[in-house]
N, C-alpha and C positions, 0 to 999 in steps of 0.2 A: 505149406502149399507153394510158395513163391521157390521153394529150393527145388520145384517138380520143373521147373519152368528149363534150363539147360538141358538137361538131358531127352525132352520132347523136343525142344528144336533141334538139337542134334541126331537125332532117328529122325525127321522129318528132311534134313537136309540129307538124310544115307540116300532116305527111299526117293528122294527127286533128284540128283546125282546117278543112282540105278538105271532109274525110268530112262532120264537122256544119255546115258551111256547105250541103253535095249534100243531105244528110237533111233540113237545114232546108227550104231551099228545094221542094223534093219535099212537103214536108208543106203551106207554104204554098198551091202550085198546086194539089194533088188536095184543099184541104181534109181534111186528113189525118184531126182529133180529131172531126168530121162521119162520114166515112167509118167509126171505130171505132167511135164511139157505137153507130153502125147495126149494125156485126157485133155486138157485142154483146149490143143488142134481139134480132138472129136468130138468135143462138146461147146462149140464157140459158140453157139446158138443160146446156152446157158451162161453166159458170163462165170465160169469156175475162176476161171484165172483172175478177175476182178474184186470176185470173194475171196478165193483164196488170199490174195493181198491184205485185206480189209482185215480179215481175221490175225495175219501177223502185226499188222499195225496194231491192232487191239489188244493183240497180244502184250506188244512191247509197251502200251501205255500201260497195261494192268502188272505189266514187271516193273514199270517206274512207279506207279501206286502203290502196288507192295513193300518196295522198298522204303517211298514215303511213311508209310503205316509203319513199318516194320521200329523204322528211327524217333518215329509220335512216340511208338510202344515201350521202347528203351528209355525217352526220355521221361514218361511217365513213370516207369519200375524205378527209376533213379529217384525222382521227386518223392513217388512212398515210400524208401527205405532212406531217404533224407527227411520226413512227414517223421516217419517213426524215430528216427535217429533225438528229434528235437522235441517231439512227446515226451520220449525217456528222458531228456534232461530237465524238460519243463517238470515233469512230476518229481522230480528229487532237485528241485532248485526255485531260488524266487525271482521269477521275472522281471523284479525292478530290481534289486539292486542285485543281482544274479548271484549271491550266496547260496551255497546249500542250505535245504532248508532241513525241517525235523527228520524227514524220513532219512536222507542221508548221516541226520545225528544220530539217530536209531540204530543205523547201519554200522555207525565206526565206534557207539558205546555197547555194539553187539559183542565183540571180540572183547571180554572182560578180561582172558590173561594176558592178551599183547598189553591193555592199559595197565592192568599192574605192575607191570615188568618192573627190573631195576627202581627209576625212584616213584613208581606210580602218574599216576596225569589227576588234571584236577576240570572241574567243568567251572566255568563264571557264568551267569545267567545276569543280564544287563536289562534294565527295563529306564527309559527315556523319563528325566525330570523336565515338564514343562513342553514337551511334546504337544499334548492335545490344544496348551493354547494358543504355538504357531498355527496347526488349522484351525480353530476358530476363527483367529484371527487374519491369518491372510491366505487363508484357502489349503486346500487340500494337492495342488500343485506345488506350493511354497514346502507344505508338508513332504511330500515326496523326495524334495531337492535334498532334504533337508537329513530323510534317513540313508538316502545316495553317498551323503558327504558322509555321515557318522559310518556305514559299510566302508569306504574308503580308508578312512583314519585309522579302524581298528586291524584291517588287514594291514594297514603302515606299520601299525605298533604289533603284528603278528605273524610276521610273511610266513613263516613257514607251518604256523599251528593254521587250526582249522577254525573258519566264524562261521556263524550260522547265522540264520535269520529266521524267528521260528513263527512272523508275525506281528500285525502292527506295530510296535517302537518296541519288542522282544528281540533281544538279539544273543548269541549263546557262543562263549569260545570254549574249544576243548584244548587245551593245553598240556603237553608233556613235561610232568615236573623234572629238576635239573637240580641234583643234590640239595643242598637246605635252603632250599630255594621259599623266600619270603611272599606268599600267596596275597596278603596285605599289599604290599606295594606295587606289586604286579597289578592289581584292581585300580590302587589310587592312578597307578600312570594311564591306565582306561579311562577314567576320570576326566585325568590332566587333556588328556588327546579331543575328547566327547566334548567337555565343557570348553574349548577354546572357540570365541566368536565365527559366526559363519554369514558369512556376504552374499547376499540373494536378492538383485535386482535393485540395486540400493538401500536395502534394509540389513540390516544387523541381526540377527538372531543367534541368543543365548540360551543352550539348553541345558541339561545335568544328567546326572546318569546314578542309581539306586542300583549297587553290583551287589551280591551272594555267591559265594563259591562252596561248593562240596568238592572235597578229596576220593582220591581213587587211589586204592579200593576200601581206605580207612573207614569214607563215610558213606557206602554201598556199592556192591558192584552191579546190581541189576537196572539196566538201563534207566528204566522207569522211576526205580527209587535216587538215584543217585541224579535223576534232572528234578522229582520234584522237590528233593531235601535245597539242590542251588536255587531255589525257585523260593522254599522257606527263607534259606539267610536272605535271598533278595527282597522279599517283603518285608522282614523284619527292619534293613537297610532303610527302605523306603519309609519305614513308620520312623525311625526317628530320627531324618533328614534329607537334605539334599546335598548330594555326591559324598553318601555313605558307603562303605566297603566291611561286609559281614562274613565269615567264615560259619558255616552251617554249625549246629549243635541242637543237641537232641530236643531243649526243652521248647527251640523254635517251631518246629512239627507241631508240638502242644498246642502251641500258639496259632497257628496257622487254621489247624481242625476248629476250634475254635470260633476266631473269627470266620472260616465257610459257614459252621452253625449258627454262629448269629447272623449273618448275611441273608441267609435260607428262611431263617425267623422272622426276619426285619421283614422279607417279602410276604410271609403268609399275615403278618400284625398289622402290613398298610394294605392285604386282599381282602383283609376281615375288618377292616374299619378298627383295631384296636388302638393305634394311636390317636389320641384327640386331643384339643387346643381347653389348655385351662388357663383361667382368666385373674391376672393379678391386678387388681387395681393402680390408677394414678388419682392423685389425691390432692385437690389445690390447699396449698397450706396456709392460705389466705381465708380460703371461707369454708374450709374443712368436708367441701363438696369430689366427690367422686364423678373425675373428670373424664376417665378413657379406661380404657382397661387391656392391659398388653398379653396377646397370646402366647402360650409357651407351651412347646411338645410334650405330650406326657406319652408315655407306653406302660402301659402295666400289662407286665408280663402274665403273673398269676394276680389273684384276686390279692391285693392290699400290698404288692411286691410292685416296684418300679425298677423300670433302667433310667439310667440315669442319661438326660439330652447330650452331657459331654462325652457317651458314649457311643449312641447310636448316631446322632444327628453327624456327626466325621463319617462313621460307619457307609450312613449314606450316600453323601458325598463323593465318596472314593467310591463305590460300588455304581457310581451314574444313578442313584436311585433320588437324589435330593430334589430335583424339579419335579416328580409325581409325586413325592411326598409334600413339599410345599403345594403344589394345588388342590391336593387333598385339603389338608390342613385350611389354607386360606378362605374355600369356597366355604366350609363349616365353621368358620368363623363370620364371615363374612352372614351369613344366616344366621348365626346366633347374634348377631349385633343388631340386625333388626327389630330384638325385642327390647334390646334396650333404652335408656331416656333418650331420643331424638340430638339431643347434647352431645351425648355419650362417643368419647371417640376410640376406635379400636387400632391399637398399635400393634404392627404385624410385624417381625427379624425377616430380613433378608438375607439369604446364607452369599458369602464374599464370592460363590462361586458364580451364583447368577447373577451377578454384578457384568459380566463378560456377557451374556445375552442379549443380544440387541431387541430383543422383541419380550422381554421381560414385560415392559408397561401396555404392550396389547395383549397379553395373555390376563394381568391383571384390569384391566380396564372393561374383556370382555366377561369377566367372571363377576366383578362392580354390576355389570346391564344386567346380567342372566340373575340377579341374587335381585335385584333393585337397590342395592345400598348407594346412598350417594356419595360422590367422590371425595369432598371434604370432611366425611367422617372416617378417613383411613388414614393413619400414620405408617410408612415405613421406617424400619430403625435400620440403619446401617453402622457395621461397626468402622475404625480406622484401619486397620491393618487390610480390609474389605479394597479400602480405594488407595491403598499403597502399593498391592498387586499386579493394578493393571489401571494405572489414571486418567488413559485416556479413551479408554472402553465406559469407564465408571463416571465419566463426566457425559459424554451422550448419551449413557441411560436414564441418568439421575436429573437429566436437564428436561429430556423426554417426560417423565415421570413427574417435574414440576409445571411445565405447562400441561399437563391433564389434571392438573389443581391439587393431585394427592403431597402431602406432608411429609419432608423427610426429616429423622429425627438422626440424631451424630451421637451413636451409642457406644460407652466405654472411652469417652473422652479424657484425655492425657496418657491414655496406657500404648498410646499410638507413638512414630516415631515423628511426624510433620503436624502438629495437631495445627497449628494457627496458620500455615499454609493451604490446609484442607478448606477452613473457614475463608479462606480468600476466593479461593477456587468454585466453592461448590454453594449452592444455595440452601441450606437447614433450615428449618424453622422452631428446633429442636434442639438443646447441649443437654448429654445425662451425663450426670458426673459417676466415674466408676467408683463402686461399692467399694473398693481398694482405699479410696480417698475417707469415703464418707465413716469409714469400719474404725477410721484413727486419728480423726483431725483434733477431736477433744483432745487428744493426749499428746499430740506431736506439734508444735508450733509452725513448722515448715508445713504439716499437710494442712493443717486450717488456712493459712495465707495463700495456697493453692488453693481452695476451695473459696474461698472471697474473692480470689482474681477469676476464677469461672465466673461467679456468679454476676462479680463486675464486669465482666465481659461479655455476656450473655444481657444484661443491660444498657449496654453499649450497642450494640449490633442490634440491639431489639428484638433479642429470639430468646425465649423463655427456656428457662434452667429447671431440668428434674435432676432429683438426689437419687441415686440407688442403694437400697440395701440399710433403712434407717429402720432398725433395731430395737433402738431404745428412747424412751420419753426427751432425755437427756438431749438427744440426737434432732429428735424432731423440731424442740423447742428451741437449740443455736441454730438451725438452716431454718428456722423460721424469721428470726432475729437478725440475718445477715441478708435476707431478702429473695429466699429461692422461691421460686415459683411453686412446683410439684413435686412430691415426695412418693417415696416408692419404698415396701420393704414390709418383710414381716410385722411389723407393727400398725401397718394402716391395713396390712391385709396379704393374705398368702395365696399364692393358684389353687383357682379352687375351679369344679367344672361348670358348666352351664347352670344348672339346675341351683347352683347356691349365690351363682354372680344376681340370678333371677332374685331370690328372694332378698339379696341384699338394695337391688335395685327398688322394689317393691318397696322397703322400709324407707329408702331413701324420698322416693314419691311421697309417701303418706306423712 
């Protein structure tokens, strides 16, 4: 439509050019301004001459108005085909850190025989370690700055390949390989660039980077396969570490299908209410009375078949799904504890991740009113590695959480890397000594003397010692002799669901 626009004002300037050419001439032959004069003189009585001036005056203002209009009109045609000009770049580009984005990547892994030419190209697909806990942490503006600098760095280390950005802390180089060119180091040095400190506002921030790369055209040529196989090694990367560098292979796709089916699973097992909290006993080794009883995820997939928690519960985690599954889980615990002995205290895990949630102890505090359970019958258990993370988010949660009177327990004690720093820090009222310790101290003289200094320690500080993971008779009867408080462990009893912690309670009553 806009290209109809020249050639109409052009025909529009013929035929007004014509006109006063015809008018001129017309005035020349009949002596036109002769002729008026005279009407004029004959009609003075009429003011002709008055209007007729009037009229060229109006004239000439509606030839300056036109003209005005005319240059409005130009400079608007100008602003929409500059409107469109930045549309099209806006939709094949990311407005913050102004990388092309997917549909541009679309466009240049379209051409599959330019990529395989001579030595082939290779795609890396890059996804941000520790990312999401800069926004947590100091906002989503810190966040920004922060994938700014990493677009930056990697076009340093790329000037002439092509980066993309295909979306939150996703970022995508396409690269033209260059004889035996070593695809591993070329990743590690993205690494090296991504992971080096970044200064924002006085803070320091350190991220990491989980790289995957597919070959072209070795490991697909069709657009789509060949981003999501770099997409496989990159997950793969990310599952078993931070600032790993994975070259795709076939049995990672396996792998990938996989974990989506379970992901997909996980969400219809917490729509259906199929995971539920089963109840292991704690057990004072003093008067052989069943003290609290700790929840623990179960899912049963089919009827008598379980997954296992060190499967799905990470599972969760990483899929953002672990905070609706813990309040799933808690609230129904928290109801089933109701029925228990008034005594009875229920110990609930806090997964390391909501440890960074500032509003963890009003979520559980409002879920304590809504149940009626009172606050001093909840333990939470946190493990060490939990408040090595991030220690000073896990100190104003955990400090929150003790002045609302709830109990925290220091789960997996020594398998941590600052255990007796944590104890200075933090307020427990709780040391469980890990199953690791308790599984060998008979037989190993170094882990018994580790287990007498917990328990003497935990004597010391005045916060009661539970054992995990006590087995056997053997077991029970030297952590009893050495002065531990509460015992834990297939031998005093295994998770079992509601319905059997009931009758176990029952007997214990009567």
């Amino acid at each position: 439509m806009s290209s109809m626009h020249p050639n109409r004002a052009k025909w529009e300037a013929i035929v007004w050019l014509l006109a006063f050419a015809t008018i001129y001439g017309a005035a020349m032959f009949f002596n036109g301004h002769e002729v008026l004069d005279a009407l004029f003189r004959a009609y003075e009585d009429y003011n002709l001459d008055e209007i007729f001036t009037a009229l060229n005056i109006a004239g000439g203002l509606g030839l300056i108005y036109s003209v005005l209009r005319i240059k409005d009109m130009s400079r608007e045609i100008q602003l929409r085909v500059t409107a469109e000009k930045n549309v099209d770049w806006i939709a094949c580009h990311d407005p913050l850190t102004e990388l092309p984005n997917r549909r541009l990547l679309e466009v240049a892994l379209s051409n599959s025989e330019a990529l395989s030419q001579k030595d082939g190209s290779a795609i890396f697909s890059i996804d941000l370690d520790g990312f999401k806990k800069v926004n947590d942490l100091l906002g989503h503006e810190h966040g920004d700055r922060v994938l700014k600098v990493v677009a930056e760095r990697l076009c340093s280390v790329f000037p002439d390949d092509n980066v993309y950005r295909l979306g939150g802390d996703e970022f995508v180089v396409l690269v033209e390989r260059k004889g035996n060119q070593n695809l591993s180091n070329l990743g590690k040095r993205m690494v090296g660039a991504i992971s080096k400190p970044i200064a924002i506002d006085g803070a320091t921030v350190e991220i990491g980077a989980s790289i995957g790369f597919a070959r072209i055209p070795e490991d697909g040529k069709i657009p789509a396969e060949v981003i999501q196989h770099s997409d496989c090694a990159m997950y793969a990367a990310k599952k078993t570490g931070r600032n790993i560098v994975k070259g795709f292979a076939p049995e990672m796709q396996e792998e990938l299908i996989k974990k989506i089916q379970m992901e997909a699973d996980l969400k219809l097992a917490m729509k259906q209410g199929k995971i539920r909290p089963y109840y292991q006993p704690l057990v004072d080794l003093k008067t052989q009375e069943v003290v609290g009883y700790e929840a623990l995820a179960r899912w049963e997939r089919e009827p008598g078949k379980f997954v296992s928690p060190c499967e799905f519960i990470p599972l969760a985690e990483n899929a953002g799904l672990i905070v609706e599954l813990t309040d799933q889980l808690f609230r129904i615990a928290c109801q089933d504890a109701l029925s228990w002995p008034p005594h009875t205290v229920l110990s609930f895990n806090i997964s390391p991740v909501q440890l960074s949630d500032q509003l963890l102890g009003l979520r559980l505090l409002k879920v304590l009113g809504e149940v009626g359970l009172p606050v001093h019958r909840l333990e939470l258990e946190v493990t060490e590695s939990a408040l090595i993370n991030d220690a000073e988010t896990a100190r104003h949660v955990l400090d929150d959480l003790v002045k609302s009177g709830i109990k925290i327990a220091l789960d997996d004690f020594g398998t941590g890397y600052s255990s007796l720093s944590q104890l200075s820090n933090y307020q427990f009222n709780k040391i469980k000594i890990d199953r690791s310790f308790v599984a060998s101290f008979e037989e190993c003289d170094r882990q018994e003397k580790i287990v007498r200094a917990i328990i003497a320690l935990g004597i010391g500080l005045g916060v009661k010692i539970t054992a995990e993971g006590i087995e056997d008779a053997s077991q029970l009867r030297r952590l009893q002799d050495l002065g531990c408080d509460i015992g834990q462990g297939y031998l005093l009893g295994k998770p079992r669901p509601i319905e059997e912690t009931l009758a176990i309670s029952e007997r214990q009553i009567a």
